[in-house]
C-alpha positions as CSV (number, residue, x, y, z in Angstrom):
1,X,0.0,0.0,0.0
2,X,1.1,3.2,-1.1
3,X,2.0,5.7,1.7
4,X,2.5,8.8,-0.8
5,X,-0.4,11.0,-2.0
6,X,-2.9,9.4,-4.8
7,X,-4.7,11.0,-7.5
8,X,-6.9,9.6,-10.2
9,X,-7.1,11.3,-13.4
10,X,-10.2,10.9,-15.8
11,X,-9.2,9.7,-19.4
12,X,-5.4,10.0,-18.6
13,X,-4.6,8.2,-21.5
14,X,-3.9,10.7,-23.6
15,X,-3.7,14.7,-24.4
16,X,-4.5,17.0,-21.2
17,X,-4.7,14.3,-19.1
18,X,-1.9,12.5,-20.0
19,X,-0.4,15.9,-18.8
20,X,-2.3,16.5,-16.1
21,X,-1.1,13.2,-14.8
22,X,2.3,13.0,-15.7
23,X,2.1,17.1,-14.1
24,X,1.0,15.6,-10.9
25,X,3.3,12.6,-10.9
26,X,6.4,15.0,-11.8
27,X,5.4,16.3,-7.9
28,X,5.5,13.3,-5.9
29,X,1.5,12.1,-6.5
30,X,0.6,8.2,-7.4
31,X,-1.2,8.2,-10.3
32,X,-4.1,6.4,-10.8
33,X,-4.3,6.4,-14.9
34,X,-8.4,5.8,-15.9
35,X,-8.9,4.9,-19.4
36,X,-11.5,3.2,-21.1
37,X,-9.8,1.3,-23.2
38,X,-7.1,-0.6,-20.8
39,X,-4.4,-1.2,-23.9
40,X,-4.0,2.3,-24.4
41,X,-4.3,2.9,-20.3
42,X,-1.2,0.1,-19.9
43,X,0.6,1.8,-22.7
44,X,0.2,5.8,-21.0
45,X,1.6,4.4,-17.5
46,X,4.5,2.5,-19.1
47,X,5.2,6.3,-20.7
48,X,4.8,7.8,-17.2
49,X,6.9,5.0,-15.3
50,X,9.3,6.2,-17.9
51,X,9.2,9.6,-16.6
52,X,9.7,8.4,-13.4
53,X,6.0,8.7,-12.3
54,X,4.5,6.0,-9.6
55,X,1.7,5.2,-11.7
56,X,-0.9,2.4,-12.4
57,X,-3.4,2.2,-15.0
58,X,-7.1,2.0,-13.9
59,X,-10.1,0.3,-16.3
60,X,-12.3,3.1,-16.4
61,X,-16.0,4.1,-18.4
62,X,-16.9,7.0,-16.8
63,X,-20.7,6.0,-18.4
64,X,-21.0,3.0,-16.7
65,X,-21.9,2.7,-12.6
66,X,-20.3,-0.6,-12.9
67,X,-17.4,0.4,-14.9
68,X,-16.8,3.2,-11.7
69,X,-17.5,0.7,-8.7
70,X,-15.4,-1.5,-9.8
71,X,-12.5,1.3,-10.3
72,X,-13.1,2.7,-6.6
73,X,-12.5,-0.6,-5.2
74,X,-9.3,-1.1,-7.1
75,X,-8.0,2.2,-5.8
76,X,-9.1,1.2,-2.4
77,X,-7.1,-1.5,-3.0
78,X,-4.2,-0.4,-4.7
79,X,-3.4,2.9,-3.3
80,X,-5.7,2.7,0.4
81,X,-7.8,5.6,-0.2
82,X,-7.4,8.6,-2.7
83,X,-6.5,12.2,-2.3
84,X,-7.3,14.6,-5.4
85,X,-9.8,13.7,-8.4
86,X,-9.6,15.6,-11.7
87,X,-12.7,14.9,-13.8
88,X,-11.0,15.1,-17.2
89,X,-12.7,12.4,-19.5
90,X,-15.0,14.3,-21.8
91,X,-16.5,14.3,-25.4
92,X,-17.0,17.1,-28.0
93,X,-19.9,15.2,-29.8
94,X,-18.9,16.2,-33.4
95,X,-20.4,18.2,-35.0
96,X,-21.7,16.6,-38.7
97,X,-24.7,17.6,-40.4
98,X,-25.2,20.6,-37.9
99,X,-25.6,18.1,-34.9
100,X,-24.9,20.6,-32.1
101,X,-26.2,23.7,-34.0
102,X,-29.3,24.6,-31.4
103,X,-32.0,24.8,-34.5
104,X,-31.3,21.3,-35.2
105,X,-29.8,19.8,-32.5
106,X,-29.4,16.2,-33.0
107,X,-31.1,15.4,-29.3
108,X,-29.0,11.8,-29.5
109,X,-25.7,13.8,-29.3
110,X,-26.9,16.0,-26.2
111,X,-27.5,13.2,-24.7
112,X,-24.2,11.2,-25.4
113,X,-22.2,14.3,-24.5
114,X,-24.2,14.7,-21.4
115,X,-23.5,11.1,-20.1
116,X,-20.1,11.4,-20.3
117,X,-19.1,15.2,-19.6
118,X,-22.0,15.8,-16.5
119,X,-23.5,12.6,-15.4
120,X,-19.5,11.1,-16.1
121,X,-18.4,13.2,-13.6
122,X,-21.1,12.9,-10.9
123,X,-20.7,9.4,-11.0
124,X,-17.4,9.0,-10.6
125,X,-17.5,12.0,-8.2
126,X,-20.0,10.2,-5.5
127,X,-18.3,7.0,-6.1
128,X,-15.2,8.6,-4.7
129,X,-16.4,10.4,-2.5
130,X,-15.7,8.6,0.8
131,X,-12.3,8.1,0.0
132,X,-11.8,11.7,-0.1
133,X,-13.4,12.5,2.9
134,X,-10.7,10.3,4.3
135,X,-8.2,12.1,2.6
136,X,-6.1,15.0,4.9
137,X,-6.5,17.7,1.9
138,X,-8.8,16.3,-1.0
139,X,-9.1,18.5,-3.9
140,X,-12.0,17.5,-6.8
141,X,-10.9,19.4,-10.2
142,X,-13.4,19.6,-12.8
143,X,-12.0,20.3,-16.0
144,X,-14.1,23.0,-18.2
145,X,-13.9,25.1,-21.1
146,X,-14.4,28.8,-21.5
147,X,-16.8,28.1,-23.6
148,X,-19.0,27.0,-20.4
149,X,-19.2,30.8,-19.8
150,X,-22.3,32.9,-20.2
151,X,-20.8,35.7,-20.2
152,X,-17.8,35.6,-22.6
153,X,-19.9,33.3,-25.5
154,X,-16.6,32.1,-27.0
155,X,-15.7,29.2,-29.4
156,X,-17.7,28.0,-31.9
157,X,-21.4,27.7,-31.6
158,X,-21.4,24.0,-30.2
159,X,-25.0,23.6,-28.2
160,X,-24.1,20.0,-26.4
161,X,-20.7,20.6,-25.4
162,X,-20.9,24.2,-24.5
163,X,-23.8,23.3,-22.2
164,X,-22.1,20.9,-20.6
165,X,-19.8,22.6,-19.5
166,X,-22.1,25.0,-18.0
167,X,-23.3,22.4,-16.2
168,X,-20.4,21.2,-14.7
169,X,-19.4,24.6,-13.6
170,X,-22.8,24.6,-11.7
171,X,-22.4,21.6,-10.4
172,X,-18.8,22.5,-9.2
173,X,-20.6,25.2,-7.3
174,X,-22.8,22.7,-5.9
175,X,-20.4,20.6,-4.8
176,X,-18.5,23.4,-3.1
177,X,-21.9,24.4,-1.3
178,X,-22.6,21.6,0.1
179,X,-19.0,20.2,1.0
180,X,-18.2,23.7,2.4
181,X,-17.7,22.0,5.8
182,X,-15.5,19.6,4.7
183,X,-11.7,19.6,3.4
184,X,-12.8,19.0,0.3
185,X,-12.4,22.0,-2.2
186,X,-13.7,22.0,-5.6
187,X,-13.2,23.4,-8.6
188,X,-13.2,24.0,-12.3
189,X,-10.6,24.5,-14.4
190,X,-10.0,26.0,-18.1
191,X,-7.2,24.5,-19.8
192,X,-7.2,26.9,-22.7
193,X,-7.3,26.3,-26.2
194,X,-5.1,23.1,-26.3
195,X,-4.1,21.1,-29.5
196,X,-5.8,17.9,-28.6
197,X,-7.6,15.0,-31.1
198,X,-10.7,17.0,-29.6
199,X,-9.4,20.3,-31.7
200,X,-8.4,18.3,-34.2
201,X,-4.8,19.3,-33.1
202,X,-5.2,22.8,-34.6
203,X,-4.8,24.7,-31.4
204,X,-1.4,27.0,-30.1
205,X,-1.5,25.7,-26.0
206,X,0.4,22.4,-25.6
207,X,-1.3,19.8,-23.0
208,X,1.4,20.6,-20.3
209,X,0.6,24.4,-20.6
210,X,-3.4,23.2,-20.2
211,X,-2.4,21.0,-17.6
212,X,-0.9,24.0,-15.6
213,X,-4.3,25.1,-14.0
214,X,-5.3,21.6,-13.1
215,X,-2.0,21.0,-11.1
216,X,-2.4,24.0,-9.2
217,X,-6.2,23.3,-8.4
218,X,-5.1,19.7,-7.5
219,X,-2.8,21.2,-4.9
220,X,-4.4,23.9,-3.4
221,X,-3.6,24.6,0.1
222,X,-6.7,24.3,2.7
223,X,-9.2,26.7,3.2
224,X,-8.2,27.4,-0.7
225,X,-11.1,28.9,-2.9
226,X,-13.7,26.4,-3.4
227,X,-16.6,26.5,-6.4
228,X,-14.0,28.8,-8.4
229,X,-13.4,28.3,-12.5
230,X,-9.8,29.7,-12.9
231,X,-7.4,29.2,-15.6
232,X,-4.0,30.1,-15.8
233,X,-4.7,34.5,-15.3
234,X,-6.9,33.7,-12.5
235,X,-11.2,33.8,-11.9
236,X,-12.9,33.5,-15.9
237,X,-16.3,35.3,-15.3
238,X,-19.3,33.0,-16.4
């Protein structure tokens, strides 16, 4: 049993995860590497052992209450417990045929971004939930977008994703409410525009320089700002 800190990163396999995880790893963390598909999961931790990052891979479907049980017992198991939790794993939908344009919006996609981007992240959220609780100074990061914000309407007009990321940043704010007696802080982060398979890798921000803001969230120090969305320059209005 691991006596160091432990953090499980949503769809670490590859891109800002990857980074976010090899980030946290690179400061003394264990990390727990989720990924659906467990090939690819082995192949990211053999990259991070490589690094020199105390990592194991983790069988993960953020969609699936079975799929998420099964993964908090293993942590449990491998690691005793678990310290921070970024909710990375997330879908952009696609956008063919005008599928997230809001006059037409394919109501199959919203739903299919939804499940994995909102309900993803409650359920593996709750599911880790007691483990935190446990933990001396858990952190929950929920990894967002700028285009989540109301205010700033940025991006391209993208009515599944965008509104799930609103949601998430409510939720975060939820969270934070009613863990605000706890040690747990929670918050959302925006990684920027990061050349990723999700922006088709057309995008100036590396996945270590969108990593950044995760990191820091993952390690704030208690009585830190809960129910916040920050990325790198601080508070982004929503």
């Amino acid at each position: 049993m691991s006596t160091s800190r432990t953090a499980l990163v949503t769809g670490a396999n590859k891109g800002i995860g990857f980074a976010i995880a090899r980030g946290l790893g690179a400061i003394g963390f264990q990390v727990a590497v989720g990924a659906r598909d467990e090939a690819r999961g082995a192949e990211a931790v053999a990259r991070l052992r490589g690094d020199g990052v105390d990592a194991f891979a983790l069988a993960l479907d953020v969609t699936s209450d079975a799929s998420v049980a099964a993964a908090a017992a293993a942590v449990e198991r491998t690691a005793g417990g678990l310290d921070v939790l970024v909710n990375n794993a997330g879908i952009a939908g696609g956008t063919e045929g005008g599928a997230q344009d809001p006059t037409t919006l394919d109501l199959d996609v919203l739903r299919t971004v939804l499940e994995t981007n909102v309900l993803g992240a409650v359920r593996v959220t709750n599911a880790f939930l007691p483990q935190l609780r446990r933990a001396p100074s858990p952190r929950i990061v929920n990894m967002s977008s700028t285009m989540a914000s109301l205010a700033l309407r940025t991006g391209p007009v993208l009515a599944a994703y965008a509104p799930s990321k609103s949601l998430l940043n409510s939720l975060t704010v939820q969270y934070a409410r009613q863990l605000a007696d706890t040690h747990v802080l929670v918050n959302a982060a925006c990684p920027g525009f990061v050349a990723t398979d999700l922006t088709g890798f057309a995008a100036p921000r590396t996945p270590e320089q969108g990593a950044a803001i995760a990191v820091r969230l993952a390690t704030l120090p208690d009585g830190g700002s809960s129910g916040g969305f920050f990325d790198d320059d601080g508070p982004v209005p929503w």
